[in-house]
FIKOLZA-1660 file (N, C-alpha, C; in steps of 0.1 Angstrom, whole numbers, plus 5000, padded with zeros to 4 digits):
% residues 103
   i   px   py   pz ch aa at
   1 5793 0106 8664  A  X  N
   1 5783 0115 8661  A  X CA
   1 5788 0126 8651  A  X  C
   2 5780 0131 8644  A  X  N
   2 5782 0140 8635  A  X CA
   2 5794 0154 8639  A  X  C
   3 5790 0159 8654  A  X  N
   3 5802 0165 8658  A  X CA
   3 5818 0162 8658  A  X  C
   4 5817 0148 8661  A  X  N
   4 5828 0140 8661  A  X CA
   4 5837 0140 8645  A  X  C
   5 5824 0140 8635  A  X  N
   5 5828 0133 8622  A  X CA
   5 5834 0150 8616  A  X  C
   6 5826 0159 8623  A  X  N
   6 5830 0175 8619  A  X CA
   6 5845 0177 8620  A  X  C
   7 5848 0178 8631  A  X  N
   7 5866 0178 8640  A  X CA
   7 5871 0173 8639  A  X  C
   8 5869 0155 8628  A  X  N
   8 5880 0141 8631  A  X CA
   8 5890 0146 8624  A  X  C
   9 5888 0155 8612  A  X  N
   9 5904 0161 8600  A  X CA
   9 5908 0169 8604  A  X  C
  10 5907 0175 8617  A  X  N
  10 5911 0190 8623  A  X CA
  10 5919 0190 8630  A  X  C
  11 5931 0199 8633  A  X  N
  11 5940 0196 8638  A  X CA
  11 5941 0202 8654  A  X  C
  12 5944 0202 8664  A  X  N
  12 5941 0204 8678  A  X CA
  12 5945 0220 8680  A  X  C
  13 5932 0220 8686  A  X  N
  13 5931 0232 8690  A  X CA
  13 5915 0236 8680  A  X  C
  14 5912 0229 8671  A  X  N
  14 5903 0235 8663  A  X CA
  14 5888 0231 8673  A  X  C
  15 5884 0240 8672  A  X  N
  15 5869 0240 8681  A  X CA
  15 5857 0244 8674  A  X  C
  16 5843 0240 8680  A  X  N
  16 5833 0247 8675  A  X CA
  16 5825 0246 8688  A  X  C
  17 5815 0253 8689  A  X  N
  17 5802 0257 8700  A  X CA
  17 5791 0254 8692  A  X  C
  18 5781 0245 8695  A  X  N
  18 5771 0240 8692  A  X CA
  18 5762 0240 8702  A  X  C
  19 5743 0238 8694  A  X  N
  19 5737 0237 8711  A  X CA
  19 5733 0222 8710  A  X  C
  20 5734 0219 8724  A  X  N
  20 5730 0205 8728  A  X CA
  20 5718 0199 8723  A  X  C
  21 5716 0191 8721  A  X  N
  21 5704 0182 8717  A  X CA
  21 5700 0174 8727  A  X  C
  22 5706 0173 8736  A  X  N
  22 5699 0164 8749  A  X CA
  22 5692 0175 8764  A  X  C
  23 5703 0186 8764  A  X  N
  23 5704 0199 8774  A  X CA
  23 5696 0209 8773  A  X  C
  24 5683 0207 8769  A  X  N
  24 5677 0220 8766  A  X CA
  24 5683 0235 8775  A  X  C
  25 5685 0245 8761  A  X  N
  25 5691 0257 8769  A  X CA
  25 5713 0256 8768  A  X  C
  26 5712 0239 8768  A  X  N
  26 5728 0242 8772  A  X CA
  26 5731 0240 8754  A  X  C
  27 5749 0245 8759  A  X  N
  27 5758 0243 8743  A  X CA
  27 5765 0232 8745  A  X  C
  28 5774 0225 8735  A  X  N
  28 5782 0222 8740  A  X CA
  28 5796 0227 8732  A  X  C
  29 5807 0228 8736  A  X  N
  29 5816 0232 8734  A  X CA
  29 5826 0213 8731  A  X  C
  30 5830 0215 8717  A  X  N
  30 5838 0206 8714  A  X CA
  30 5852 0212 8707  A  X  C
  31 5864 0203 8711  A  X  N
  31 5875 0207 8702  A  X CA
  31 5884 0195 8702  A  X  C
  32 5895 0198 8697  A  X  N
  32 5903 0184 8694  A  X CA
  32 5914 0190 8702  A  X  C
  33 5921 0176 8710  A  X  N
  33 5927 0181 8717  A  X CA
  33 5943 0179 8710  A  X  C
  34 5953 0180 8719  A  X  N
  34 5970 0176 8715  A  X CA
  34 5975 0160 8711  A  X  C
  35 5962 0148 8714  A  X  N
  35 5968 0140 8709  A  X CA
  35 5957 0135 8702  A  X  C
  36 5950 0145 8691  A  X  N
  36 5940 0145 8679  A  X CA
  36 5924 0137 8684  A  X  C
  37 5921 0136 8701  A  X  N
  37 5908 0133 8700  A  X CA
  37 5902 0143 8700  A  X  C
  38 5887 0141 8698  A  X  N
  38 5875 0153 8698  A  X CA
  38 5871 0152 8712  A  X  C
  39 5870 0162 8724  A  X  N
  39 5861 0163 8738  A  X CA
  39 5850 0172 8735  A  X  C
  40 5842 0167 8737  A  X  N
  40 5824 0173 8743  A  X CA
  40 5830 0178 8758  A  X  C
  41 5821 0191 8763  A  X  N
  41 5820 0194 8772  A  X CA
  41 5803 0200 8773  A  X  C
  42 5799 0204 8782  A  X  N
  42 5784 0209 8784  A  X CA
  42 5792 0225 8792  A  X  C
  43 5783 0231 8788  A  X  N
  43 5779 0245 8790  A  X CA
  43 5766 0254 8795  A  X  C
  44 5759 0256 8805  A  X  N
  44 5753 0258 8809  A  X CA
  44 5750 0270 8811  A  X  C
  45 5741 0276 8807  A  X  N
  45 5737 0294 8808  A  X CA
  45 5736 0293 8827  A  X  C
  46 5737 0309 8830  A  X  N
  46 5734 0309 8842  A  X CA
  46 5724 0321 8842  A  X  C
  47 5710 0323 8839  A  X  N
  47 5703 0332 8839  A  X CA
  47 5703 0339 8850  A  X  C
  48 5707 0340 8858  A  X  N
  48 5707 0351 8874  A  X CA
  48 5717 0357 8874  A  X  C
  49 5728 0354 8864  A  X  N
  49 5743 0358 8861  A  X CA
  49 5744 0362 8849  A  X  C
  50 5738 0363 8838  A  X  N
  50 5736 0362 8828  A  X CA
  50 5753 0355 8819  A  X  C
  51 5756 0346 8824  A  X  N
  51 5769 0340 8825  A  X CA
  51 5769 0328 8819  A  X  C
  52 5778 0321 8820  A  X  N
  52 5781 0305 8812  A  X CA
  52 5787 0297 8824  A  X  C
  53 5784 0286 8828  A  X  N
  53 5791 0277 8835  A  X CA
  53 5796 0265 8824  A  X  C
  54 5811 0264 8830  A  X  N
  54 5819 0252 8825  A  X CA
  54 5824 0242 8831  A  X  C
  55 5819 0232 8835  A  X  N
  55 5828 0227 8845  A  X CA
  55 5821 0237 8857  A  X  C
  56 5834 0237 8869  A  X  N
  56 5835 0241 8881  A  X CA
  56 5837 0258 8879  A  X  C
  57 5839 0261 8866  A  X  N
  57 5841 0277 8863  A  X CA
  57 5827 0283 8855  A  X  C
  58 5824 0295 8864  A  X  N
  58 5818 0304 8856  A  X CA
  58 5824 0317 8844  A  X  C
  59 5820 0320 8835  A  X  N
  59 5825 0330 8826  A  X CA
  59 5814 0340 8823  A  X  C
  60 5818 0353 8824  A  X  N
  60 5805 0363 8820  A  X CA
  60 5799 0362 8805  A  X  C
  61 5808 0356 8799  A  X  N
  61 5796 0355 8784  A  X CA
  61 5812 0340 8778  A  X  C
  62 5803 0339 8769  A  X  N
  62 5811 0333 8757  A  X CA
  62 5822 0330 8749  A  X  C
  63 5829 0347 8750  A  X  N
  63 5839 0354 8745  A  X CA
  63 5852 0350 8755  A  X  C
  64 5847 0350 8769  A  X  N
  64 5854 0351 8780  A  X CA
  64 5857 0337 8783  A  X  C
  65 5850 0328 8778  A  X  N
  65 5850 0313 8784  A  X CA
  65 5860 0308 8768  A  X  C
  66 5860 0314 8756  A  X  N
  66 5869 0311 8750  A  X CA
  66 5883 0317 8751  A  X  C
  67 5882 0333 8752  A  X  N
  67 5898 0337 8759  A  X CA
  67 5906 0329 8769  A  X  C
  68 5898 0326 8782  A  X  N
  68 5906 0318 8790  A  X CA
  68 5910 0306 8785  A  X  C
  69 5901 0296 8776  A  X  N
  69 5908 0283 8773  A  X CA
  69 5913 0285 8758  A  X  C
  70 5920 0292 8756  A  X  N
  70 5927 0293 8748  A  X CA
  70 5936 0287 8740  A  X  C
  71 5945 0281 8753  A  X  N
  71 5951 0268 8751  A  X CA
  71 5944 0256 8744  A  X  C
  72 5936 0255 8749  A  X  N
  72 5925 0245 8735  A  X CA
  72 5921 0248 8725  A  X  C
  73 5911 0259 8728  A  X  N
  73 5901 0266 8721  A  X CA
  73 5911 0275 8708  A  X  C
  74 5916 0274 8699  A  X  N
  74 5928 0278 8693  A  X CA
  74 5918 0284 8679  A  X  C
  75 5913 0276 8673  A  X  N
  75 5911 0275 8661  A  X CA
  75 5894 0272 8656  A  X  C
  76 5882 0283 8654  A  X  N
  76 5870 0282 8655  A  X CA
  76 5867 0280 8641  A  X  C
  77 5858 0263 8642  A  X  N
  77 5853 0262 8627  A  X CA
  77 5841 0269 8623  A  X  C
  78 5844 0272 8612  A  X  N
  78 5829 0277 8607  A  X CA
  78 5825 0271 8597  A  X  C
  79 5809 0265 8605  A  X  N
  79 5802 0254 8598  A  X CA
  79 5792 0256 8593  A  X  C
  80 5794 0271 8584  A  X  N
  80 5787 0276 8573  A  X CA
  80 5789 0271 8558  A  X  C
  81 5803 0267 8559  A  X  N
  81 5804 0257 8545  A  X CA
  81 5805 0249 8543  A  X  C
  82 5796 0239 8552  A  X  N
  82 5789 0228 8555  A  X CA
  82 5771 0227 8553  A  X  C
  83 5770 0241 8551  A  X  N
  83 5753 0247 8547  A  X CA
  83 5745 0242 8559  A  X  C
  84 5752 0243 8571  A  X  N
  84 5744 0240 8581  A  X CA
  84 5741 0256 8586  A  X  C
  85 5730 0254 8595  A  X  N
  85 5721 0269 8598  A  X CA
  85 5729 0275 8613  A  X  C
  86 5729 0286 8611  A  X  N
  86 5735 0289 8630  A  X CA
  86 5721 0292 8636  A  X  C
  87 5717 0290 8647  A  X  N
  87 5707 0291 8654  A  X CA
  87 5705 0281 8664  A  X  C
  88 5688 0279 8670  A  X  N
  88 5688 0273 8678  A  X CA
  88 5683 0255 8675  A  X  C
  89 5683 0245 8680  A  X  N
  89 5678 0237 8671  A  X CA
  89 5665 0237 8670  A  X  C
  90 5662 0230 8665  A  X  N
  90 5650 0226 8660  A  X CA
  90 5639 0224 8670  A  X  C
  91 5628 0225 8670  A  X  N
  91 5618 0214 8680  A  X CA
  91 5622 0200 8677  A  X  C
  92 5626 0194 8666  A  X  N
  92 5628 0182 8665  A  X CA
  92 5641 0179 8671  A  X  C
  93 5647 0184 8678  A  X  N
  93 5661 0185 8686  A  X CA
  93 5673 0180 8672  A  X  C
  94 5670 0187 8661  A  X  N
  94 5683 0188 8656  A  X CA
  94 5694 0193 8659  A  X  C
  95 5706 0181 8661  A  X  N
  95 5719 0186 8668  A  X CA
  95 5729 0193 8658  A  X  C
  96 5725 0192 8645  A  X  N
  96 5736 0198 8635  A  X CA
  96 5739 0214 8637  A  X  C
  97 5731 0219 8641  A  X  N
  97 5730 0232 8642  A  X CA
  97 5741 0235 8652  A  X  C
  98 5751 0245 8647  A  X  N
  98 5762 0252 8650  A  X CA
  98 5766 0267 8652  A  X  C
  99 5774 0267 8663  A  X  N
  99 5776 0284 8661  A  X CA
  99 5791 0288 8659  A  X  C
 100 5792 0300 8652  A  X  N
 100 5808 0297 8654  A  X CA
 100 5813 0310 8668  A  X  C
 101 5823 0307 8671  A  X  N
 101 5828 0315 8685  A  X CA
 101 5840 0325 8677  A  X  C
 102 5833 0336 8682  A  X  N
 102 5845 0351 8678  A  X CA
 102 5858 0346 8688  A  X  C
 103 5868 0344 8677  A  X  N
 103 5880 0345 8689  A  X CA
 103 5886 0358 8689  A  X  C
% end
């Protein structure tokens, strides 16, 4: 997928936050790991928390769910010079749309 083809020259640790195309509401968080694949993960808002779920872990925002994985999360692309838009997708569930993460 296009996510995949974004990260394939990137070296580990490089990440981006994107919102899902299948998840309405969720992101997903992709990066390349130590032995050069790309992992998708899902991210899930917690509106009663105003929080992020990852996995089995909650984080109070965004900022905090990339401090802790740090170890991965190393290196945030920005897919502005790709002329793609930051925001949300589309009604047509365009998945290009990316955000980049303040490290």
């Amino acid at each position: 997928d296009e996510t995949r083809q974004r990260l394939a020259d990137k070296p580990p640790g490089a990440f981006l936050l994107r919102f899902s195309a299948s998840q309405k509401g969720a992101l997903v968080v992709a990066f390349v790991d130590d032995a050069r694949q790309v992992r998708q993960s899902l991210v899930y808002p917690k509106p009663e928390s105003g929080g992020y779920q990852l996995g089995e872990e909650t984080y109070a925002s965004i900022d905090q769910l990339v401090d802790v994985n740090k170890h991965r999360l190393r290196l945030p692309c920005n897919f502005r010079e790709y002329g793609l838009t930051v925001g949300p997708p589309s009604s047509a569930g365009a998945a290009a749309a990316a955000a980049t993460a303040a490290a």
